[in-house]
C-alpha positions in Angstrom: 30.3 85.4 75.5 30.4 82.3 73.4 33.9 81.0 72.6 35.8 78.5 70.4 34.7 75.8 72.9 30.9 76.5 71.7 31.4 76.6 67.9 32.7 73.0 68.8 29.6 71.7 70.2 27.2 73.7 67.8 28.9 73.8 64.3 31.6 70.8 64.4 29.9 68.1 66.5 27.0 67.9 64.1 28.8 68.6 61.0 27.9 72.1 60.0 31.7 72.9 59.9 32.4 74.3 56.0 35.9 74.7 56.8 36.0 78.0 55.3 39.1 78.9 57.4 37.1 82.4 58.8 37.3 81.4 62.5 41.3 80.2 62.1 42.4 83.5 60.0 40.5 86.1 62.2 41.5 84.9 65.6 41.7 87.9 67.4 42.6 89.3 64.0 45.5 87.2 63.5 47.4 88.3 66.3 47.5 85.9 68.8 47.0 82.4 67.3 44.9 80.3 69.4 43.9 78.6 66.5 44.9 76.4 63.5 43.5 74.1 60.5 44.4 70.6 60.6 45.7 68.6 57.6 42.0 67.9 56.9 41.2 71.6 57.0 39.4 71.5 60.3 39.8 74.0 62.6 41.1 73.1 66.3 43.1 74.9 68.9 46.8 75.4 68.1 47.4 76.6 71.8 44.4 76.8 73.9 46.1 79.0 76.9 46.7 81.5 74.1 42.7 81.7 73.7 41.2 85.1 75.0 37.8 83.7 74.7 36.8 87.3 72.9 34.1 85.5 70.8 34.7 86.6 67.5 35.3 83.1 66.1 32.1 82.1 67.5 30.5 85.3 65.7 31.9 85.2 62.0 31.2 81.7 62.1 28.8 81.3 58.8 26.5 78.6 60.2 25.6 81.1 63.4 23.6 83.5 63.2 24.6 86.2 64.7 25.1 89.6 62.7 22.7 88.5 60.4 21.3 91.3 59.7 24.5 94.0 59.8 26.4 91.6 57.3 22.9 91.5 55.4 23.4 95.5 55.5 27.3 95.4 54.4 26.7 93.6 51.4 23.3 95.2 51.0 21.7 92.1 50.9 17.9 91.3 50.0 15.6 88.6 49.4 15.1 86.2 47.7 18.9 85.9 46.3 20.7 88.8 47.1 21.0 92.2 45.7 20.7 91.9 41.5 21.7 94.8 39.7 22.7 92.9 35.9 22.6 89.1 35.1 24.4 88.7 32.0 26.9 85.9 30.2 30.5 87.4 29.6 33.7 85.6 28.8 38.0 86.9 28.4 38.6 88.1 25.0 42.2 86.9 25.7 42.0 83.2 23.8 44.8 82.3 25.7 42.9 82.7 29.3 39.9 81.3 27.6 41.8 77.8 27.0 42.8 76.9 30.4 39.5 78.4 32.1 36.5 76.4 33.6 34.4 78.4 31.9 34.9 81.8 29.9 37.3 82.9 32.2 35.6 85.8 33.6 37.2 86.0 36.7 40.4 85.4 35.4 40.0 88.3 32.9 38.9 90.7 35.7 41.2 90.0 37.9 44.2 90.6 35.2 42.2 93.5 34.6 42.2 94.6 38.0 46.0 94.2 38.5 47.0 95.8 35.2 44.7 99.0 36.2 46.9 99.4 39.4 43.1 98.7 41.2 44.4 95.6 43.3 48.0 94.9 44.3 46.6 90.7 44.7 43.8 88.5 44.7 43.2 85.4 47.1 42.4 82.5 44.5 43.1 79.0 44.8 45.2 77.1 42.2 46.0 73.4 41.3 48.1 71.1 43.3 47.7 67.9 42.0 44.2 66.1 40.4 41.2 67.7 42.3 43.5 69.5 44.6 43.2 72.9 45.0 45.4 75.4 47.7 44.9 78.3 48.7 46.9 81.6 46.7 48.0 84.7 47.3 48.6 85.7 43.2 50.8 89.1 43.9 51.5 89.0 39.4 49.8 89.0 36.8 51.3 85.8 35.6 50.2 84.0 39.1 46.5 85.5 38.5 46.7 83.3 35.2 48.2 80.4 37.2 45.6 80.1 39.0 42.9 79.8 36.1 40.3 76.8 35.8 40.0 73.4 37.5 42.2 71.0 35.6 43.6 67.7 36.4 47.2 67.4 35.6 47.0 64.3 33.5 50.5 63.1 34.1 50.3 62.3 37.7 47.0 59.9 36.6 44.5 59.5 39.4 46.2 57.2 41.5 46.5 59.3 45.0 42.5 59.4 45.8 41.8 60.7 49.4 40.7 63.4 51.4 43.2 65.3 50.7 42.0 65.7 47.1 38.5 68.4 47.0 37.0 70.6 44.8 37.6 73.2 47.4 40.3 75.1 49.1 40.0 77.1 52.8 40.7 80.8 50.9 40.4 82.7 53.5 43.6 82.1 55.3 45.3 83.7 52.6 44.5 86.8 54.7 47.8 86.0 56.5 50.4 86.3 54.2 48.0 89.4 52.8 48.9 91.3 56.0 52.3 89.9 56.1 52.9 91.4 53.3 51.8 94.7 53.7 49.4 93.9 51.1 45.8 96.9 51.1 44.0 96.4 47.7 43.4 92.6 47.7 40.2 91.0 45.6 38.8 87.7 47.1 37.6 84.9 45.2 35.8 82.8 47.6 32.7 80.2 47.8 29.4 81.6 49.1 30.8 80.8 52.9 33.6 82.4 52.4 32.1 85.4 51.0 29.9 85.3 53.9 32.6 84.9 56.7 34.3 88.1 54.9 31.2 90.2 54.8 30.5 89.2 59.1 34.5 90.5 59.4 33.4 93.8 57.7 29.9 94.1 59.5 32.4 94.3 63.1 34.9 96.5 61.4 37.8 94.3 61.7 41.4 94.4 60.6 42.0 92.9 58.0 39.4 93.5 56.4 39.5 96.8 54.6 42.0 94.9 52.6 39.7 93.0 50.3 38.5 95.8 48.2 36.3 93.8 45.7 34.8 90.0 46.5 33.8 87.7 43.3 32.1 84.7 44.2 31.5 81.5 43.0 28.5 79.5 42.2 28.3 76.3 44.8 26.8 73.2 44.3 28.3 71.7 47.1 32.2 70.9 47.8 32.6 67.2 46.2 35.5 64.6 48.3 37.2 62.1 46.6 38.8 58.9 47.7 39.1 55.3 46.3 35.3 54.8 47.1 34.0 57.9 45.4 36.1 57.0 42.4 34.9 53.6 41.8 31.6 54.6 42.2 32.1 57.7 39.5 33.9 55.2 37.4 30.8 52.8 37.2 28.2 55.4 37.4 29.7 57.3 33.9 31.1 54.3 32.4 35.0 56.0 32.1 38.3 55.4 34.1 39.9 58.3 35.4 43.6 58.2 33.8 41.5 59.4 30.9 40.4 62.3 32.1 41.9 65.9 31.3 39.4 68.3 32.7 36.5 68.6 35.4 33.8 71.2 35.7 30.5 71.6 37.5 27.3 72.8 35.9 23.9 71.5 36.4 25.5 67.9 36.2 29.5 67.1 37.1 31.3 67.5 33.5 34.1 65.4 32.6 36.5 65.8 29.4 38.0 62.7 28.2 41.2 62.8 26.5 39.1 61.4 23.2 37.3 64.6 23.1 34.0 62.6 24.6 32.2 64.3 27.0 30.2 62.8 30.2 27.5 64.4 32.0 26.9 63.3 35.8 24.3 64.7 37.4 24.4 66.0 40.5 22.0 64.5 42.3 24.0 60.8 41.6 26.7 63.1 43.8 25.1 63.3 46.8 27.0 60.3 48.2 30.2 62.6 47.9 30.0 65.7 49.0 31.1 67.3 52.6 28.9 66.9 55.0 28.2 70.7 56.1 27.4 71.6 52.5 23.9 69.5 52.8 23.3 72.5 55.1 24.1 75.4 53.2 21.4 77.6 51.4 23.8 80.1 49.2 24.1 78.6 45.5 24.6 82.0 44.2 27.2 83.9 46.4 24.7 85.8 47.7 27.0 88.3 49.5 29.6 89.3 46.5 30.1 92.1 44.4 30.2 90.0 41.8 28.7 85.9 41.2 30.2 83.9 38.2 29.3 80.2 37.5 28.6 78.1 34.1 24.9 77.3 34.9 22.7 79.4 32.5 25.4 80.1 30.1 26.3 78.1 26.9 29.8 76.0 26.7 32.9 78.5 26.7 31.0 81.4 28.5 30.6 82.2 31.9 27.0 83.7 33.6 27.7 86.7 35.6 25.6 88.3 38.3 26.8 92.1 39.3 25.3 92.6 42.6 26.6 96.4 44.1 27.7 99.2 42.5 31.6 98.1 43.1 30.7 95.0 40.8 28.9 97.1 38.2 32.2 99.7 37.6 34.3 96.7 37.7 32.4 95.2 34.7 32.0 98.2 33.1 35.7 99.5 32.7 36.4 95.5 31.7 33.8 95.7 29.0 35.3 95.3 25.8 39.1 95.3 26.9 39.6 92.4 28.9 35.7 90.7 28.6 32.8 90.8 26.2 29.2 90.1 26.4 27.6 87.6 24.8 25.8 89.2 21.8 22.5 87.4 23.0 23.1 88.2 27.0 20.3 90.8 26.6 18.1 89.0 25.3 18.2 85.8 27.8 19.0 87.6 30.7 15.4 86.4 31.8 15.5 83.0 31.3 19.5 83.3 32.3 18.3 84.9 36.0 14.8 82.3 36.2 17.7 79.0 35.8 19.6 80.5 38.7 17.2 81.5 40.9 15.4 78.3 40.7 18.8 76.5 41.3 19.0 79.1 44.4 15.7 78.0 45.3 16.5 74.3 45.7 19.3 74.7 47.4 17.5 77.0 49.8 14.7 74.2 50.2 16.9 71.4 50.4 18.9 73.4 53.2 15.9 74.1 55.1 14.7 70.2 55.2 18.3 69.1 56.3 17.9 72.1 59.1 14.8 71.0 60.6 15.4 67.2 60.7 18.6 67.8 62.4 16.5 70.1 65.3 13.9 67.0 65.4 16.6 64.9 65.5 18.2 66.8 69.1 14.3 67.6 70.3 13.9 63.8 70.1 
């Protein structure tokens, strides 16, 4: 049986850690606490005698293998993206959610939806803490579901604290704590593709907590960008802006920055590589292969948000939204083509690029 001690020497030695928090939250299903993140969101042992050595970590892990194809089956996976039932572009017919969303505030307007329908009783988001900060959420209102809307810097604060701490991503998944603390059994997840996956490997073994999370919605993933006073000079030079001027942050097919002028500037990603985690040159899923329901701003015009429905959960969801809380873009129909063709062959990169990083690293330990 493979342990803690082994994800160590296979997933965090060589970097492939994506600090998705899977291994800390389901530690013998929360019970016992053997394990903790660090302040940089690592996992390590909070009490090692307190380790039973059952494995499991070791087993949701999304970099191993393992239960490949049973979590494939739970989320009735297939090639080459994931199960594809509708791709469409959708955004809140609320104006309000609109103006502080990344994009048309789909997820936003579904999970409202969700909450006012007496479907869910929370959702696990993430919501700003400071510029390019996001925590982890438990949103138990409806009011703390808006909260938690879009990626925004709070332009007060300025962008003076650059570090580690500050990332375009947040560990979700730990949220399952407080979930079960709470009492909490009709939860919606809003995760990253590794996250999404980590979720779907707790439901292939059948584990507690799991039957919580009644619907997953997943996000589009480029990569999970750090920040600190290197990155930021570097930005600053590349785009020709300083960042006290900027009021809002999203990521397309290029990094998208709003200036408090109105002007707009385009970064594309590939100038980012020199920023982003590590593990995340490692991971194939651009598309949240594994949700109910994907959602990103690539393939869809300024304001609305492309949305992939994947199982049949995903589809009745956007269904009974239809026209109360979203709407469909009056030309999603026709473009749904050319919408699907501009993700998959974003997917397809990523796969590629994934692979390449894959093999160098096993010629690098065959050497």
């Amino acid at each position: 049986m493979k342990t803690f001690e082994d994800l160590i020497e296979e997933v965090q030695k060589p970097g492939l850690c994506h600090h998705c928090g899977g291994c800390v939250t389901f530690c013998t299903s929360i019970n016992y606490g053997a394990l903790e993140l660090s302040e940089e969101g690592v996992p390590r042992y909070a009490d090692r005698e307190k380790c039973i050595e059952c494995g499991l970590c070791y087993s949701i892990c999304p970099e191993i293998d393992e239960l490949q194809e049973e979590t494939r089956k739970v989320a009735g996976w297939e090639p080459p993206m994931g199960h594809v039932l509708d791709t469409t572009v959708a955004r809140a017919i609320d104006p309000a959610i609109r103006r502080i969303a990344t994009d048309g505030g789909v997820v936003t307007a579904l999970l409202a939806h969700l909450f006012d329908r007496g479907h869910i009783d929370g959702a696990i988001v993430t919501r700003q803490s400071g510029p390019f900060e996001r925590d982890p959420w438990l949103a138990t209102s409806r009011q703390e579901i808006i909260d938690a809307a879009g990626f925004y810097l709070d332009s007060s604060h300025g962008m003076k604290h650059f570090g580690h701490d500050y990332s375009t991503y947040a560990p979700t998944v730990q949220e399952f704590r407080p979930m079960v603390q709470k009492g909490l059994r009709r939860v919606a997840l809003v995760g990253t593709p590794c996250q999404i996956k980590a979720l779907r490997k707790i439901e292939a073994l059948g584990v507690v907590p799991s039957d919580s999370i009644r619907y997953t919605l997943g996000l589009f993933c480029s990569g999970n960008f750090l920040f600190d006073a290197k990155e930021k000079e570097e930005l600053e030079n590349i785009g020709g802006f300083k960042w006290e001027d900027v009021v809002k942050v999203n990521l397309r097919s290029h990094l998208i920055l709003r200036l408090n002028t109105g002007e707009k500037k385009m970064l594309p990603l590939e100038k980012l590589e020199f920023m982003k985690r590590y593990a995340c040159h490692y991971c194939p899923d651009y598309s949240a292969e594994y949700a109910d329901i994907s959602f990103g701003g690539l393939g869809a015009e300024e304001g609305w948000t492309t949305v992939i429905t994947r199982s049949p959960v995903g589809r009745a969801i956007m269904a009974d939204a239809k026209d109360k809380t979203i709407e469909i873009s009056d030309t999603a129909t026709d473009k749904s083509a050319k919408i699907f063709s501009t993700i998959k062959a974003a997917s397809d990169r990523k796969k590629a690029y994934s692979q390449q990083m894959h093999d160098k690293l096993l010629e690098g330990k065959s050497a």
